[in-house]
Steps between C-alpha positions, in 0.01 A plus 500: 500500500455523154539813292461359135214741427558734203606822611211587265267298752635679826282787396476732834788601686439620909759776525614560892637832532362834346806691542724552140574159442185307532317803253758446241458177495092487470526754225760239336333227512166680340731522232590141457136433505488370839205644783653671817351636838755677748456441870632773718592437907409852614147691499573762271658593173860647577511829336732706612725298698867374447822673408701545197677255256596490164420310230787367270433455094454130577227585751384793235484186222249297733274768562481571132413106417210562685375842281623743803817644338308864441359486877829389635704742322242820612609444855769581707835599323690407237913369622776496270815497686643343789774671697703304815662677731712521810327802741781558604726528183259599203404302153634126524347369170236578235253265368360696191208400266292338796125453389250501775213720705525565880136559576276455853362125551161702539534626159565139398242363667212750353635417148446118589156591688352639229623237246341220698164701511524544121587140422172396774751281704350484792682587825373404855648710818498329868597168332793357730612186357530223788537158336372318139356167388659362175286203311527396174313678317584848669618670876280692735608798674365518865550885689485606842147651439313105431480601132660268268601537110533271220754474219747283272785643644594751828804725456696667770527860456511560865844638609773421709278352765314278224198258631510303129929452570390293845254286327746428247761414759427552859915467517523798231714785669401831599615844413816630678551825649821687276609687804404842392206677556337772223461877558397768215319817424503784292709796543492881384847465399609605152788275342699735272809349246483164390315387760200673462542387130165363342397088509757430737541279817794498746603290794747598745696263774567658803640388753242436734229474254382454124356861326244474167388848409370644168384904360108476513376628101419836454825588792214399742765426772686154525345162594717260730570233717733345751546120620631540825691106654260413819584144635155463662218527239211696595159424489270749255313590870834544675606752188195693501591534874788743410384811411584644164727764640672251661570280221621815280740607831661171454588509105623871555714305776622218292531745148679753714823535320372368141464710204217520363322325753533790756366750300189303386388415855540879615225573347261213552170548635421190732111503393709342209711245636358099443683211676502125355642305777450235321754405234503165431656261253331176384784156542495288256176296456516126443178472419299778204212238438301179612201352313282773473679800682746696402703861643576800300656810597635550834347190642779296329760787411512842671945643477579774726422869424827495354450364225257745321304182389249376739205622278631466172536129565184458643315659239698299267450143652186544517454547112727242492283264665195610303686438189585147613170410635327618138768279266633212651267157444400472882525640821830321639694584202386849509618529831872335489554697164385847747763412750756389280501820333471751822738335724819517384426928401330527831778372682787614336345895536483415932820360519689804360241708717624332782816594407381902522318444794757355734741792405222729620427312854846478595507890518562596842221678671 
């Protein structure tokens, strides 16, 4: 199929995914002139749900391209230091002068929500992608509901489990379990000395599992996590199954005899405690693009947790690709030139995550 058409000509863009990723990249692609209308799986908005992450200065940079530097840098708070460390053994090494926020997805998420509203990109709920018709003069987007949508071009800002990555290539793979699952909270805990120091981060190896914690602002108590090596990944139902208590019993188990770790979780309340039994990490895509589809954001590239990076790069790509589809002289181009400049960053940031994560699943439980 041809895609000679300007990129000026592919005027409307059918965004799948209303998560971060497909919001950035409407709001991007309003500002390379181009129309955009987000299409989101589930019923309803998705305030208040997801855990924490942080957002690195590259990921900081993208939302600013897109006028949200002020909103994105009112939320969450600010991290300036990293600090590695054996639990059992104290400070390993010191990453100073580390720019980034660690904020809730649902704070995220509002900031993007309220964007879209302002910009008048339209966003339809209940929209669950299930196959699309490319011609030659466009692509039609056909969802589970009979409703169909028409466009110049349909991006894939639907996650891990993409519908746009199978169109492109039914042979594309899938995401792959990392062998750890995800437990945090919030604890009443104080951290006193350095490590209750302002804007910083630390992660301790233990060794049966991996510790994050931080001090809360205002000595609120400490914020935390633990990613605990499980062979057998869980389903989200069969994780809701365990009771709260239960999942906090079994970090106090496996943080025992690590410092701070033990501490922290003494004085958790389990009303607290999230679990994210699904950590995944995105292989290697062969295919970001055909005719008139194309991925961004986890759909195509989604590192472990350890890498502090899975939102920063989606947020970037996807002004990356807006940037691309508003300069280059037609579609095609504008699409080779997006992957040739995400890939090799993309993949060079999982493969040294993979390098962190395996150290963390071969704890012994």
């Amino acid at each position: 199929m041809s895609t000679d058409s300007t990129t000026r000509g592919s005027k409307k863009a059918l965004v799948i995914g209303g998560g971060i990723a497909g919001p950035v990249t409407a709001l991007a692609l309003r500002g390379a002139g181009l129309e955009a209308e987000v299409f989101e799986a589930y019923e309803t908005s998705a305030e208040g749900i997801g855990g924490t992450f942080m957002i690195a200065s590259n990921g900081l940079a993208a939302l600013a391209a897109v006028g949200l530097e002020a909103e994105a840098g009112a939320v969450g708070q600010a991290i300036g230091r990293m600090v590695m460390e054996d639990a059992r053994d104290g400070v390993r090494a010191e990453i100073p002068e580390v720019s980034g926020r660690l904020m809730r997805r649902a704070e995220l998420y509002t900031v993007l929500q309220r964007r879209l509203r302002e910009e008048g990109v339209p966003v339809r709920y209940g929209k669950r992608l299930v196959g699309a018709e490319e011609r030659e003069s466009g692509i039609t987007a056909r969802f589970e509901d009979g409703t169909t949508a028409d466009g110049d071009l349909l991006i894939g800002a639907d996650g891990t489990r993409s519908v746009v990555r199978t169109l492109i290539d039914p042979a594309a793979p899938g995401p792959q379990y990392t062998g750890l699952i995800g437990v945090g909270g919030y604890s009443g805990h104080r951290l006193t000395g350095p490590r209750g120091a302002g804007e910083s981060i630390h992660f301790a190896q233990g060794p049966r599992a991996f510790f994050g914690y931080w001090a809360q602002p205002g000595g609120a108590g400490t914020a935390w996590f633990s990613n605990i090596p499980r062979p057998e990944q869980l389903t989200p139902e069969q994780a809701r199954a365990v009771s709260c208590e239960e999942w906090l019993a079994l970090c106090r188990e496996v943080h025992a005899d690590d410092l701070p770790a033990r501490e922290v979780l003494a004085d958790v309340d389990p009303a607290t405690v999230e679990v994210f039994p699904r950590l995944e990490i995105m292989p290697s895509v062969p295919h970001w693009y055909r005719d008139r589809m194309v991925l961004v954001g986890d759909s195509v590239h989604a590192p472990s947790n350890s890498s502090g990076q899975g939102v920063s790069l989606a947020v970037e790509s996807a002004v990356e690709l807006a940037r691309r589809l508003g300069a280059e002289p037609d579609l095609a181009s504008a699409l080779a030139a997006y992957e040739a400049a995400r890939r090799p960053a993309v993949e060079a940031v999982a493969a040294r995550a993979a390098v962190t994560n395996g150290q963390k699943a071969s704890a012994g439980v």
